[in-house]
N, C-alpha and C positions, 0 to 999 in steps of 0.2 A: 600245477602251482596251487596251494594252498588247499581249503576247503574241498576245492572242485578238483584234487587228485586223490587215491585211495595213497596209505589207508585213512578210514574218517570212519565216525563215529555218530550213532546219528541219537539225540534222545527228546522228549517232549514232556509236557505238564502244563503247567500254569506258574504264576507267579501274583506277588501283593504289592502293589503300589499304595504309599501310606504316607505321602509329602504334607506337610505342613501346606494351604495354598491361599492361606493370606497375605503373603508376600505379592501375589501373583497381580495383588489389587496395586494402584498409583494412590486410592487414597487412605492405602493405609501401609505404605512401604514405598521409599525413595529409593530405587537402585542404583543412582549414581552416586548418593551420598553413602548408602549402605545402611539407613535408619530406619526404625521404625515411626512411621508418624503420628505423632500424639495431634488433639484437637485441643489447641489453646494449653490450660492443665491440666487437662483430665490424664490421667493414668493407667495403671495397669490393666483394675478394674473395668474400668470405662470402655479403656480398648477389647480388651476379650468379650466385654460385651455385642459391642458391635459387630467385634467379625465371627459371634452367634449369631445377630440379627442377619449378617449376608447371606448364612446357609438357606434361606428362603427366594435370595434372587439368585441372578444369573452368576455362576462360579464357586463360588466359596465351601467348595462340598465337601471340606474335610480341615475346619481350624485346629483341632486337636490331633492333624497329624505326627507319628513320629520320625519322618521320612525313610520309611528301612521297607524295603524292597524283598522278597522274600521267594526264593521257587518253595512249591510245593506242591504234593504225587508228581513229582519230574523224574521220569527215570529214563534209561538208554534201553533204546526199543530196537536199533540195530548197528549192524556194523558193515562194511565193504572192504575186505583185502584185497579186491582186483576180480573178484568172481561175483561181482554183483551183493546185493541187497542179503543179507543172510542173521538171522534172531536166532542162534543155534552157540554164539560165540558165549563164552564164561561169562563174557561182561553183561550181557543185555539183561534188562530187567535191575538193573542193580540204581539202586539213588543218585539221581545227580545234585550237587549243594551249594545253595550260592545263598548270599544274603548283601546288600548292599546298602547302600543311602544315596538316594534318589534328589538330585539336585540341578537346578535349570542355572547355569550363569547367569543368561538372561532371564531373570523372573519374570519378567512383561508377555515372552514371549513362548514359541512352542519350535525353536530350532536348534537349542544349546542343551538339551537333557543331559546329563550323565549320570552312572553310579560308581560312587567311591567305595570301593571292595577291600578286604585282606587276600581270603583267597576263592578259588572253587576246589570244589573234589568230585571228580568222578568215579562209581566205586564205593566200596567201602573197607575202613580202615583195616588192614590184618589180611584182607583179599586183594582181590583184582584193584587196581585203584591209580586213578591220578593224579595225582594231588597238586597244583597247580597254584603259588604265591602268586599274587598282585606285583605286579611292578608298572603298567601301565593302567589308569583308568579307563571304564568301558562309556563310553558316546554313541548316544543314537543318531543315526544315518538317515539316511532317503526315506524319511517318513512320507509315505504314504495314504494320503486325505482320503483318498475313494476305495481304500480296504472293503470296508462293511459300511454303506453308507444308510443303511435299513437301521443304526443302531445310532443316533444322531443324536448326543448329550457326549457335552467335551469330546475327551479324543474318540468316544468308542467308535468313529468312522476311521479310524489309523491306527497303522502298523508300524511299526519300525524295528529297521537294523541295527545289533548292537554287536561289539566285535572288540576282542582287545588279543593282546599274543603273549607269552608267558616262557621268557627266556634259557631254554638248558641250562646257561649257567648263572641264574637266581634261584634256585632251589626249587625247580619242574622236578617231580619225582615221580615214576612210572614202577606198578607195581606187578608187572604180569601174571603172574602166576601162573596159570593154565589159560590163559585168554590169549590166541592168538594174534586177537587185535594188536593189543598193549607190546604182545614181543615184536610184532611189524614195528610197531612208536619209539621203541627202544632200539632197533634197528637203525632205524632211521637217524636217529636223533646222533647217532654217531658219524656221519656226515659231516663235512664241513658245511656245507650246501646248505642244510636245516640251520634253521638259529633255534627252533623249540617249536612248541606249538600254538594255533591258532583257532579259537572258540568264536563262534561267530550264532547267533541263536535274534529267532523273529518273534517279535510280541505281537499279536492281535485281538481284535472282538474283546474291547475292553468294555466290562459293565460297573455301573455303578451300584451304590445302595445294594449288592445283591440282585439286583431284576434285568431279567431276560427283558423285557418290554420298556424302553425308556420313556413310554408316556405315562410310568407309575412313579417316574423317578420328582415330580412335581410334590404330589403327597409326600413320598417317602424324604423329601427333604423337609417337610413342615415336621415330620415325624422324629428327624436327627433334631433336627431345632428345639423340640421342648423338651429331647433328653438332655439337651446341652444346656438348655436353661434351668432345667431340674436340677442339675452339680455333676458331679463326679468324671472320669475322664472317658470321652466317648470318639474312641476314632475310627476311622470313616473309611477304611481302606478298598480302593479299586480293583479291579483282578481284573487279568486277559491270559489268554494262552500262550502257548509256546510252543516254536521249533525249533532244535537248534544240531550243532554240528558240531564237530572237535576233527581237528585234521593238522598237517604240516603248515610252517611259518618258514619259506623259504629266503633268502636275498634274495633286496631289491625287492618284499612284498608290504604296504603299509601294515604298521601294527593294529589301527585302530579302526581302519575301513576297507572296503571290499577293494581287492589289487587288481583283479583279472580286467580281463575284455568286457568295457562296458558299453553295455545295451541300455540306450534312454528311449525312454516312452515316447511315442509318437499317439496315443491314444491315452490318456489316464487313466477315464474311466471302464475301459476296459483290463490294458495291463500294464501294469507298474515298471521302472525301470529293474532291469536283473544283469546279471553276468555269466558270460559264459569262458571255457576253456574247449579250446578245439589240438587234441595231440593226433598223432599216425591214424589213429582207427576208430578216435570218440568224441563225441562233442557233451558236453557237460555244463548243464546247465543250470542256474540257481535259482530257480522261481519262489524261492521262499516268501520273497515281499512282493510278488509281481499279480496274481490272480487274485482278481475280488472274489467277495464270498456273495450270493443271492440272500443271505439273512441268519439272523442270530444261527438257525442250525448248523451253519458252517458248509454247507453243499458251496462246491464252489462255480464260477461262473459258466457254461460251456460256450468254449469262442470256436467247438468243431475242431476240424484237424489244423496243428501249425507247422508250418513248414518253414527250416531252417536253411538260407541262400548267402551266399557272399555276392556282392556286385561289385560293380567296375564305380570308378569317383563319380559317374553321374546319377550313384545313389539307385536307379533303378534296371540296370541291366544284368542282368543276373551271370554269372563268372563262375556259381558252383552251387550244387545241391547237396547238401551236407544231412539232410534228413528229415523225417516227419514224427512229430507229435500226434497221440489221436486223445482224447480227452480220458481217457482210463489212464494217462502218463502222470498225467497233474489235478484227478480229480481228489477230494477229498481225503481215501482213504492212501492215494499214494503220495499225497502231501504229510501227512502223517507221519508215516511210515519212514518217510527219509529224506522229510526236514526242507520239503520242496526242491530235491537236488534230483536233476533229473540227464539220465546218459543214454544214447542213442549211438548205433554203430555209424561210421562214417567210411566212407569208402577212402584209399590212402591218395590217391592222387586230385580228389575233390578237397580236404584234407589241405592239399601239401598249398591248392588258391586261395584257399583263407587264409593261410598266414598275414598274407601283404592286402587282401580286401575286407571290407567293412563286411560284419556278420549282419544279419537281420532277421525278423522273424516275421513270418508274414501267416497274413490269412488264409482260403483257400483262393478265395477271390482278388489274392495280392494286396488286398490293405494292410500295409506294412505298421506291427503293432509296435515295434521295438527296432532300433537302429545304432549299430555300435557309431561311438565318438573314439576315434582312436585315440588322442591327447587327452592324457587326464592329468591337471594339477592339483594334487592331494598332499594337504597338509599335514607334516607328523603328528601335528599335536594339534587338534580340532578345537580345544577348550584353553585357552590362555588367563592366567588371574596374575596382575601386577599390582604394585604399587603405585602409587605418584613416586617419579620421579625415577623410577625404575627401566631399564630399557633390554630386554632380550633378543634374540637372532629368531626368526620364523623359519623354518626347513621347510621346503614344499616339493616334493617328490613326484615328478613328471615322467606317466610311463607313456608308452609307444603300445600299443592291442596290449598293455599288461605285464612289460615290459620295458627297466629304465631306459632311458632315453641313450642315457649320454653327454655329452656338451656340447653348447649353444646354442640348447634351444632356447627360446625366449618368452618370459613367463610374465602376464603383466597381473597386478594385483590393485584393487580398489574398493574405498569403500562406498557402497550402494545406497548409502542414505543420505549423503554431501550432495549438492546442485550441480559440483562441477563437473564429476563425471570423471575425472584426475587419475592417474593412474600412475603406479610406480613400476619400472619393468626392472627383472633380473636375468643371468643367463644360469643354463645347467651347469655343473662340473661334470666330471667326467662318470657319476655316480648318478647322474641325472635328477641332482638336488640343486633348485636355487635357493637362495637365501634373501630375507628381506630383512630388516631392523625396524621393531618396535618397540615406540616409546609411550610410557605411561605417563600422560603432563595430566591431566585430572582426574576426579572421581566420576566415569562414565563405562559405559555398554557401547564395545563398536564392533560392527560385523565388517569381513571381507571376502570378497569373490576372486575367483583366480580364472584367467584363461591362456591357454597353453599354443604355443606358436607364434612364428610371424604374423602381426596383422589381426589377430584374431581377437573378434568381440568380447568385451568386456562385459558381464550381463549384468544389468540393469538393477535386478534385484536378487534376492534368495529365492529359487526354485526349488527345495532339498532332493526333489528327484530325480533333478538335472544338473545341477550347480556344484563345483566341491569351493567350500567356504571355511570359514573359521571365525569363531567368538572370541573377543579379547575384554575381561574386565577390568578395571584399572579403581582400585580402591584407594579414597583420598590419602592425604599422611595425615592429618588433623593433628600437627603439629602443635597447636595450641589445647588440643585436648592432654596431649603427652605432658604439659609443662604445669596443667594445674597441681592442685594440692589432693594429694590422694586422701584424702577423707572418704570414708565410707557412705555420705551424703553425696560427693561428687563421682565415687567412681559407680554407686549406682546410677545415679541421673543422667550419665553421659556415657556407660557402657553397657551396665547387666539390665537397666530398664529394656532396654531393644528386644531382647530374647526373651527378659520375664513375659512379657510382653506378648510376644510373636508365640511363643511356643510353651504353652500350657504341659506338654508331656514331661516339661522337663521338671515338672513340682514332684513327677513322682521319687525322683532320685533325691534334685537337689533346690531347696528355696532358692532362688536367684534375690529374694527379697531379705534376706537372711543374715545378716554378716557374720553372724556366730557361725552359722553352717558353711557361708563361702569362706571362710579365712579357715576353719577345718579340712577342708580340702582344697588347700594351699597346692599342696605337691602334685595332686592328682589334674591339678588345674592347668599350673604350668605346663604340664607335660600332654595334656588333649588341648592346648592354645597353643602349644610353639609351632611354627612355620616348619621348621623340618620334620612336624607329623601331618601336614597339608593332606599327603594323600590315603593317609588313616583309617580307615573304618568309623573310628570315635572320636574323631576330630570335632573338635568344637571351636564356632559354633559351627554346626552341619553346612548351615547356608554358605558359609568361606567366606563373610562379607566381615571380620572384625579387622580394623583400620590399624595401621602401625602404632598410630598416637592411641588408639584406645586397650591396645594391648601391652600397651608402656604403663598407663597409668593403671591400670588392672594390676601387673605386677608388683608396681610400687606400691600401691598396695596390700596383694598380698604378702610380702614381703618385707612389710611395715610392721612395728611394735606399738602403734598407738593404742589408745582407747577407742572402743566402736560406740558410735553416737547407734541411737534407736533404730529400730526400723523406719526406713521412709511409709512403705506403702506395702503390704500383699492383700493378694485377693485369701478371702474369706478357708479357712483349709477344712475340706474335711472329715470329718470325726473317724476314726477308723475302728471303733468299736460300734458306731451305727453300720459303717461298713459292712464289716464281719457278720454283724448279726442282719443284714438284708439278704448276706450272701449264704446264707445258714435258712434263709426264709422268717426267722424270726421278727419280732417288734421292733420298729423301728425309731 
């Protein structure tokens, strides 16, 4: 099933994290209203000011982001048709392409990330190549706190899964050539069995500022602060590495997060929750997000040899030996190499007791580091944006070791931050989907937890390496913003000031402060603001927080024949002949 069966595809690099993360603050961005917050009058000015003064505290390490997400030297380093690990196929070596926009639903928080993509390509154009459209956005998974805890400024102690699937028939296109691999893909893909394929890749040892040592990262932020005070656009973008995987998107497998047999941590700090696939004669295992690193160099942790058991329901009697780990499986350079996926023979009738018993991974000493949960309630769609007054159906796909359930099981859902602890329950269909109804009555951020069975606890809070949950935002209607008079004084004051505001990159295209330049790009407006380009690449604005009523009177608006009153307010622009000539080295 998925990832964890060949053929797969395995490739590595890095990538650019480049968010705007002034939002990220409450005093200077309401997320349930969707606003940016001004102090009393003060304005555009004022505000960009400030959230330059935050780059010296805690957070603020990048206001001039533009949130675009970026691989780079990311290439496919190997491949597996069923004969192991092998760098000899047409593909390897060749670019892998992605480019994204990096967005938290919850801006407060670190559980809702996504990126809003078009496509990826694996390959390149004319040759070998994958070429793979967006249809569902990619969501970070089981992040993981105690990745690299040696590197301790924002996330760089965390790693995360991210994972989306790319439908055969939305325009997946597979260009084999002479690659093996690609005509295994294209094989496949002729299946009823397959829906398409499924890319699944891990980010970690994120730094900032550029520095290995994040006790430089103090200075080097007083050092962002006075070019940002000096003028011009100065953003700030993060980097972490990469591993990732390209494999099968079977029925009955989530698009957005890991399907298989999940293994939760029972240790953190040592190993992270992972999954595995046990068939006739292999056990396969995904340690991608599961082994900490001992420090910036990336060596990873040695936990000795691990040994892979099935046991009976009382968790510790052991039922089957299914195989050993010795640390050369999951060190460094075979995390590398193949993307933390790791496969060990399994004897057939050791094999045939794990089917129906919990997997585990244990130490030499039986401290058990990892422990499958057979019930898993995993929602299709991890990231939910509504309006007021809006109400949509939740799917939440309950598998059995990795496999749908079926019906009636019973799936209870609740949200974690209420006192009451309340809970709504659903049953399966026969497809091993429940369904819930949700409604969007205000402008708020609500999380919810799922748990699968009769009887079975509800947890308390968000664990992301335990828990499967889901984000719901619910943007007001601001019905009384939609009714004003579209004058170019109101529909700045009450729509384009938030983003003039918030998002300084965007002076480089378009003045938001401008009306001569925004009624110019009238057409182009409507069409990066309308709702059926939501999931976009150049959707604006990036954050997906513009309000029904504020996108009403935007239009009427642009849309309008009146006279344009002055400029309210922009910040100071500048010169782009002193530009040129700095960038030339000349006088300035």
């Amino acid at each position: 099933m998925s990832v964890l069966e060949t053929p797969r595809l395995f490739f590595r690099g890095r990538i650019t994290w480049d968010p705007i993360v002034t939002n990220n603050r409450p005093q200077q961005y309401d997320e349930n209203e969707g606003k940016t917050v001004f102090d009393s009058d003060d304005g555009v000015v004022a505000f960009r000011k400030d959230a330059i003064a935050a780059v010296t505290g805690p957070g603020n390490w990048n206001p001039h982001g533009t949130h675009r997400s970026t691989f780079y030297e990311t290439f496919t380093v190997g491949v597996d048709t069923g004969g192991g690990l092998s760098t000899s196929d047409a593909i390897v070596k060749s670019p892998v392409s992605f480019t994204g926009m990096l967005v938290d639903l919850e801006p407060y928080g670190a559980f809702s990330s996504q990126l809003f993509f078009d496509d990826m390509s694996f390959g390149i154009q004319g040759g070998c190549r994958v070429f793979a459209p967006r249809v569902t956005r990619m969501t970070g998974r089981y992040i993981n706190f105690a990745r690299n805890t040696t590197y301790k400024y924002v996330a760089g102690v965390a790693s995360v899964v991210w994972q989306t699937s790319f439908p055969k028939t939305s325009g997946l296109r597979i260009d084999p050539h002479d690659s093996s691999l690609l005509q295994k893909f294209a094989e496949q893909l002729e299946h009823d069995d397959v829906l398409g394929l499924t890319v699944r890749w891990n980010t970690y040892r994120t730094l900032y500022f550029d520095s290995l040592n994040p006790a430089n990262n103090t200075a080097l932020a007083q050092q962002l602060h006075d070019k940002l005070v000096g003028g011009g656009f100065q953003p700030n973008p993060a980097r972490s590495e990469l591993v990732g995987v390209l494999g099968l998107w079977r029925k009955g497998e989530p698009a957005t997060e890991p399907g298989d047999r999940a293994l939760l941590t029972r240790q953190p700090g040592h190993m992270a929750s992972a999954h595995v696939r046990v068939s006739k004669h292999q056990l396969t295992l995904d340690l991608a997000n599961s082994v900490p690193e001992t420090g910036v160099d990336l060596a990873k942790l040695n936990l000795g040899d691990l040994n892979a058991v099935a046991v009976a329901p009382d968790g510790a009697t052991v039922v089957a030996r299914l195989g050993s780990l010795k640390y050369a499986d999951y060190c460094r350079e075979k995390y590398e190499a193949s993307a933390g996926i790791v496969t060990i023979e399994v004897d057939w009738g050791e094999a045939e007791k794990a089917k129906t018993a919990d997997i585990q991974i244990r130490q030499k000493d039986d401290t058990v580091l990892l422990a499958e949960a057979a019930l898993r309630a995993v929602p299709t769609a991890p990231n939910i944006y509504l309006d007021e007054g809006e109400t949509t159906t939740l799917s939440v796909l309950v598998l059995d070791r990795g496999k749908p359930t079926g019906s009636g099981v019973q799936v209870a859902m609740a949200n974690p931050d209420t006192s009451s602890g309340a809970s709504t329950t659903s049953l399966t269909n026969a497809e091993g989907i429940a369904t819930f109804s949700l409604s969007g009555t205000k402008g708020q951020v609500e999380s919810f937890v799922f748990a699968a069975g009769q009887g079975a606890a509800v947890p308390q809070g968000i664990n992301p390496q335990t828990t499967t949950y889901v984000y719901v935002r619910t943007l007001p209607a601001d019905a009384d913003i939609a009714g004003l008079e579209p004058s170019w004084t109101t529909v700045y004051g009450k729509v384009l000031r938030n983003w003039h505001a918030m998002a300084p990159c965007m002076d480089n295209w378009l003045d938001l402060g401008n009306p001569d330049q925004v009624k110019s790009f009238a057409a182009m407006l409507h069409e990066l603001t309308a709702k059926a380009n939501f999931e976009a690449f150049r959707f604006m604005p990036v954050t997906r927080d513009m309000t029904t009523g504020e996108r009403a009177l935007l239009y009427a608006f642009l849309d309008g024949t009146g006279a344009l009153e002055p400029v309210v307010e922009a910040p100071p622009q500048v010169s782009l002949q002193r530009l040129s000539r700095a960038m030339r080295g000349g006088a300035r």
